[in-house]
Every structure is written in C-alpha cells, then in structure tokens.
N, C-alpha and C positions, 0 to 999 in steps of 0.2 A: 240544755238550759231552758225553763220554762216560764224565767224574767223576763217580760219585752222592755228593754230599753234601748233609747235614743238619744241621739245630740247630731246639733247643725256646727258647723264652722262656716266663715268666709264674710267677707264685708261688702258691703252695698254694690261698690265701683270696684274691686278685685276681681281678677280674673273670673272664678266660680264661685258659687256656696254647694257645699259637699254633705253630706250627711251619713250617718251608720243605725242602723236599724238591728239591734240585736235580740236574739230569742224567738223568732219566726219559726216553726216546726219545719222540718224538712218535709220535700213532695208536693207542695202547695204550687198550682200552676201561677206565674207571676208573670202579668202584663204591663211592658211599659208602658204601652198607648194607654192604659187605662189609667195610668201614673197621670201621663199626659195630659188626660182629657181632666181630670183634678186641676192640674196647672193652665190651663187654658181658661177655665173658670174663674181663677181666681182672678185674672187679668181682663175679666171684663165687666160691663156694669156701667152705667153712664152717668159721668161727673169724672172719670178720672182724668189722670192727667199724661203730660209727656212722656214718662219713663214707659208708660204700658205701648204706646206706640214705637218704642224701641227695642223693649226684652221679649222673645218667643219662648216664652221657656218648655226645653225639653229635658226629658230624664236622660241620663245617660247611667246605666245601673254597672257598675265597675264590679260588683265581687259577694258571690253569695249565692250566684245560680248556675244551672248548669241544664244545656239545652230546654230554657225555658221553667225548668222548675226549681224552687230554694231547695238550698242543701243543709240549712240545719246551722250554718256557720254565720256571723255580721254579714249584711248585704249593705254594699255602702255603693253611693252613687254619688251623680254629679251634676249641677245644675251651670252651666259655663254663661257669664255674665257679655251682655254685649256691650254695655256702656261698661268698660271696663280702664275707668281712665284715673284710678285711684291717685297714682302716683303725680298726676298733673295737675290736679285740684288743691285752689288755694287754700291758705289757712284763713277761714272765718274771723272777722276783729270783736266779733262779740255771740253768745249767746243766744239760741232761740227761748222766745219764751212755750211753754208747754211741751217741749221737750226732754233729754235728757242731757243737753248741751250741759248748762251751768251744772246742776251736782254731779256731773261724771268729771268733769273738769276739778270740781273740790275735789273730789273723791280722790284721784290719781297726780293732784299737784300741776295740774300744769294748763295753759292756755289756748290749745287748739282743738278746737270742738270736734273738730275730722276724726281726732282720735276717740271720740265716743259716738258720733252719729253716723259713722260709718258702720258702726256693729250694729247700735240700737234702732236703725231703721226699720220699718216694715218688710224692706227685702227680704230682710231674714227668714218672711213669714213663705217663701215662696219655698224656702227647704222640708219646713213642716208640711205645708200640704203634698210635698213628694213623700216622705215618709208618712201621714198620715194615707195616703194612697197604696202604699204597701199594705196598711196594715187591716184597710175597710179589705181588702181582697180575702185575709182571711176570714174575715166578720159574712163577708155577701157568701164565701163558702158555707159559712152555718147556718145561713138563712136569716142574718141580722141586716136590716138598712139602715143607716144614716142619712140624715135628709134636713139642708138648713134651707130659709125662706128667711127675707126680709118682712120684719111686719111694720114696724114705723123709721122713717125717712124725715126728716128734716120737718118736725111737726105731723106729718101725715100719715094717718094711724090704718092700717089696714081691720078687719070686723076680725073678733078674737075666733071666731069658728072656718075661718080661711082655710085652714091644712084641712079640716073635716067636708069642706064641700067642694074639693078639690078632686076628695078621693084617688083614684088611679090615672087622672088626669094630670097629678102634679107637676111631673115629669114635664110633661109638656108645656104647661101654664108655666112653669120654672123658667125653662128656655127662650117661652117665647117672651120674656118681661127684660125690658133693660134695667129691673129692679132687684130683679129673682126675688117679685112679689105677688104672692097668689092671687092677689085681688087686683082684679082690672081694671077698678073704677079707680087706684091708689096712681096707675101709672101718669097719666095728664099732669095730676099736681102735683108727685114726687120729681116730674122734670120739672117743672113751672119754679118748683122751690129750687132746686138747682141751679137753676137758670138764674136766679134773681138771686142769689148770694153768689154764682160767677159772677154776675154786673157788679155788684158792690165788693170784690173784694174779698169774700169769706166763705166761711168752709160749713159743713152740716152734720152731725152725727146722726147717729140712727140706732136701733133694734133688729137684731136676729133672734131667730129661733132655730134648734136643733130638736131634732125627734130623731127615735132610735127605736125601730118596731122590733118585734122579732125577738126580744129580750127572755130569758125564760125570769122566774123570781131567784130571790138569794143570789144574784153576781153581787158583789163588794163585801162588808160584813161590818161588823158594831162593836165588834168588842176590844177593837183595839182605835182610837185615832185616824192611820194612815189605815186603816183597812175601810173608812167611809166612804162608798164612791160617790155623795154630796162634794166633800170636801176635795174629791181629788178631779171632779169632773168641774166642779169650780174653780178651785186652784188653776187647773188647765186652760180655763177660758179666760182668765182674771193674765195668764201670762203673755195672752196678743197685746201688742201696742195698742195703745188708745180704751183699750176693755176699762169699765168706771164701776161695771154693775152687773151681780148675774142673779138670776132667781129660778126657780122649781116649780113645775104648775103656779098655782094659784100667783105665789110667790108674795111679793110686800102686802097683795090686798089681802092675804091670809090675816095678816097681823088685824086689819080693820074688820074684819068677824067674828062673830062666835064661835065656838068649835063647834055646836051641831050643822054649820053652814059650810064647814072646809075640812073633814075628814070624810073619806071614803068610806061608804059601809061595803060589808063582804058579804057574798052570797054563795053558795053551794050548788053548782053543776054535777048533776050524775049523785048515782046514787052510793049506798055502802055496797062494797066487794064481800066478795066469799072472807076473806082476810080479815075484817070488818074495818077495811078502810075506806075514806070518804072518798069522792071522786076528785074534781078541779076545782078550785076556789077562787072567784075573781073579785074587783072591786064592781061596783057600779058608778061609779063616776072616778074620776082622775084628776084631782086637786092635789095632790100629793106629786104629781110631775111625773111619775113609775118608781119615786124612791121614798123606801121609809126606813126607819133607823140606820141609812147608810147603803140597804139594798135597794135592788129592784126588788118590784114588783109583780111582776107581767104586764104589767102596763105598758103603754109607749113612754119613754123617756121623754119629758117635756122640758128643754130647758132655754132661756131667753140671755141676753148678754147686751148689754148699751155701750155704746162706742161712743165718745165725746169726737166734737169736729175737730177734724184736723188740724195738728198745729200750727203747720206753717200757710200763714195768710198772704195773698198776695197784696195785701193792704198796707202789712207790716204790723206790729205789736212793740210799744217801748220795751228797750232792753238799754245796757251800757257798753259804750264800747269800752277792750278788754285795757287798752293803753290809755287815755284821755281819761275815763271816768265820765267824760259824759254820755249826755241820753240822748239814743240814736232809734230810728228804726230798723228790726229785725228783717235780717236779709231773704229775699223770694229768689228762687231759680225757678222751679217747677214743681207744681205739687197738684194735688187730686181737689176737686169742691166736695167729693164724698168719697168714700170706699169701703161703705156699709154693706153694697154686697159682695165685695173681694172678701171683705171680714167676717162674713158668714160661710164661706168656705174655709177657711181658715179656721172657723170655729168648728166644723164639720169635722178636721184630718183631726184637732186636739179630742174632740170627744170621740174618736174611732181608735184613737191609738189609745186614750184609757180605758174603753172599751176592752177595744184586743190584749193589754196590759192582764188585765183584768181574767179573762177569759184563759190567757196561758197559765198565770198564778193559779187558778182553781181546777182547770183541765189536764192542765202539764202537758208531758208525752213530747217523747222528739222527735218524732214525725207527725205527718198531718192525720194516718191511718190509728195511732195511738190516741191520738187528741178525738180526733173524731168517736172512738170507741165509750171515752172516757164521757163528751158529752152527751150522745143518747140514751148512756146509762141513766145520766144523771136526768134527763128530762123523762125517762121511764118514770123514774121516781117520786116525778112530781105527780104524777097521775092519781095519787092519792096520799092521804098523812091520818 
C-alpha cells in the first residue's frame, strides 16, 4: 500500500488518545524517542497553562514494527492521558463562546457541551504530532526537513529574514527561545505581552511558519484538484484548532503588487549534455513559497498559519445559560494565555505527513529499499529537461 493515511481517536479527559498511521514502506528504522521528542515540544512554550503541567506525553507504539523497524503493516500507537477523569466531569450549564460547544450541541441535539469539547479540544492535536513524527522519519530518511518558528506573538512581529540569518544555528536559537522564535530581540516583548493579558484576563494569538528544505520540484501535481499540494498543505493547517489563516511565500502582500514584483524568474545552472539536455533550473528568488501550480519547486516550502487567542478566557465571555435563558458568564477551569508555539509544532507533523502522503503516492514501493530506488531515479532525472 503506497497511500499514507491516518486517523486519531480518544477524548481530552479519557484514558488515551490512540492513533494508526497507515502506508509507511517496510524497513524504515522508527524511533520512539524521536516520536517523543515531537511530543515534548509541543508541550512547551511560555503562556501555557495547567494541563501541560500535568500531561508527559509519551508514545507507546502498539503494532506495525518489529525489532525497531516498520513492517509495511498500520503502525498504531498510544498516547495514555493523565488527567484522565472523563467520567467525573460535570455537565457544563452553558456554551463557550469561540468554541465548538453551541454548534456541536445543535448539530447532535442535545445540551452538554462535554459531549463535543471533549473531542474538539486541542488535545487531540497531541496524537497528530505522534503520527506526524512517524512520518518526518521517513521524510529526514530522504533528506527532507521540516522546521516551524514562531514569527509573530501577540502583536510582536519578528524581521521576515529571521529563518535566513539563522542559518545552521536554528536548531539552537529554536530551543533556546520560550517562543521558538528566531529573533531574540522578539523574546522580552513577546513575554511582556503575555504577561499583561495573563493580568487582565485574556488570551493572545499569533503566526507560525513552516519550511520544508530538501524538496526536489514536481512533489503534488495540477491536473486534478486534490492532487494540489497548496490546497492540501492548507487544508492540513486550516484543520488545527484555532488556525483562521494560511498563506504561501509572499502570500496576501502578493495580491497588493504587481506581477513583475512577485513572480520568480528562472535561471539555468550547468550547461547542455551530450543528450542536448539542459542542466538544473532554479528560481532566483522565492515569492511563490516553493509551490507553483500545485507543485514544488525546489524551493524551500514557505508556509505561514495565524492562530486566533484562545477561547477560553479567564475573564469570561457572555453566553446563555442552557436552562434559564439568561446571560451568564462563560465558564474558566484552566487554559493557556497563548499556544502559538505548541501550534507551530502541530503545524510541522500536518505539513510532514502531507509531505510524506505525497512522497508515497508518487514513489510507491513496499519497502523502504523500493521507494528509495524509485526516488533517486526520479531526482537523476531532474538533472536535466
């Protein structure tokens, strides 16, 4: 099977959330700890809140490998919940506002919000980044990286050349930011802003970016819809909680130019072959993100995602209560003042697994020695047109 598909189960306060990862090529060495260290990411970043002080999450990989390498079959695992107190939790008397409380509640008839924000939570998103960690392993096998940064935080904009004078230091500068923001001079005021919407009560959205080097050109394709990989590395981002907005290089300020200001021109590496064919072809600049009509490019993948502030305020928001009809303030337990960079990892496992999606549909092969054969051919190829 050369389809990579996935699906999470499990609810916020249940025992676990679970996942199955299917279409992975057999022989591929798969690391939990590297799962792990995905999920460890995603639980950090300063503005969160109680729950991260309680969940460790580790992978527990149930079914799909065998002494350390996939076998070609569903590799399903398990993320086991510590606040695991579903069944003790009351039933909410009204609606959050900016949630999915009230329309899951139309939706399915009935009046206790548990029964949709227990799914609809962000927890969820802790299964994606385990399965997007399965799937960056066969990607870092081929020589592709993945790599998200926060760029703007709650007003505070990081310099748009950030990932470029970071260079090989990213890594680092990534780690050492409570922001996992390239720009150092951003950390001060992106806490300062934190800081002063905990005091008052309210929450802060923010901006990620994801890059994806290593790409050859032609991954996705045009001629059909779902074979866009714009629409489907969108779609992907557009399905985290809270995601409002995503764009491509240039992205909206495209629209406010001219086209001789925001297309790529191409230029000619190397010269013609005995064959008379030309040699490599690249852009000179990167306003296009690395996709055009649907493919890459060679370029690096540029893509950006806005996250609105969390909904639940500790201030409260009018809602109604579900019995009275009157207007009440919306209930606080515990919640984050941001989670712009948990959400940028999050954003990282959605664009690796359409990545690696991607890469099996075109590569095939059921093992990892067949796939691999399949893509050197095809980057031989490129070497000239």
């Amino acid at each position: 099977m050369s389809a990579l598909v996935w699906r999470t189960a499990g609810e916020s306060h249940g025992g676990s959330l679970l996942g199955i990862v299917e279409g992975m090529p057999s022989g591929l060495r798969l690391s939990a700890e590297r799962v792990d260290r995905e999920l460890a990411r995603r639980q950090g970043g300063y503005g969160r809140g109680g729950r991260m002080k309680i969940e460790r999450d580790r992978v527990e990989l149930l079914a799909g490998t065998r002494g350390g390498l996939t076998l070609g079959s569903p590799i399903a695992f398990r993320l086991p919940n510590r606040d695991d107190s579903i069944e003790k939790l009351g039933v909410p008397a009204s609606a959050r506002p900016g949630h999915a409380d009230l329309a899951g509640c139309q939706k399915h008839g009935h009046r206790d919000p548990r029964a949709i924000m227990e799914r609809a939570s962000a927890r969820e998103t802790a299964a994606r980044v385990a399965a997007g960690g399965i799937a960056r392993q066969l990607l870092e096998h081929l020589g592709i990286e993945v790599f998200a940064h926060v760029v703007e935080l709650g007003g505070v904009r990081a310099d748009a050349g950030a990932f470029e004078a970071a260079g090989e230091r990213r890594d680092a500068l990534r780690a050492a930011s409570a922001f996992t923001c390239l720009a150092s001079e951003c950390e001060e005021p992106m806490r300062a802003a934190i800081d002063a919407a905990r005091e008052a009560g309210d929450t802060l959205g923010g901006i990620f970016e994801v890059r994806a080097v290593g790409l050859p050109p032609g991954l996705g394709g045009y001629a059909a819809a779902g074979e866009r990989l714009t629409g489907r590395i969108g779609g992907a981002l557009l399905s985290i909680p809270a995601i409002k907005g995503v764009e491509f290089g240039l992205g909206f300020e495209a629209a406010r130019r001219p086209g001789s200001a925001v297309h790529d021109p191409i230029r000619l590496c190397g010269e013609r072959n005995g064959e008379g064919r030309w040699g490599r072809f690249e852009r000179t600049t990167n306003a296009a993100g690395g996709l055009e009509g649907g493919m890459t490019t060679g370029e690096p993948l540029v893509v950006r995602a806005a996250m609105k502030p969390i909904s639940t305020l500790r201030r409260g928001l009018p809602t109604v209560d579900f019995e009275t009809g009157a207007t009440v303030e919306s209930t606080w337990q515990r919640s984050d003042v941001s989670a712009v960079p948990a959400a940028g990892v999050v954003g990282e496992a959605m664009v690796a697994l359409e990545l690696a999606a991607v890469v099996r549909e075109q590569f095939g092969g059921d093992s990892l020695a067949q796939l691999e054969r399949a893509w050197e051919a095809y980057r031989a190829e490129l070497d000239g047109i």
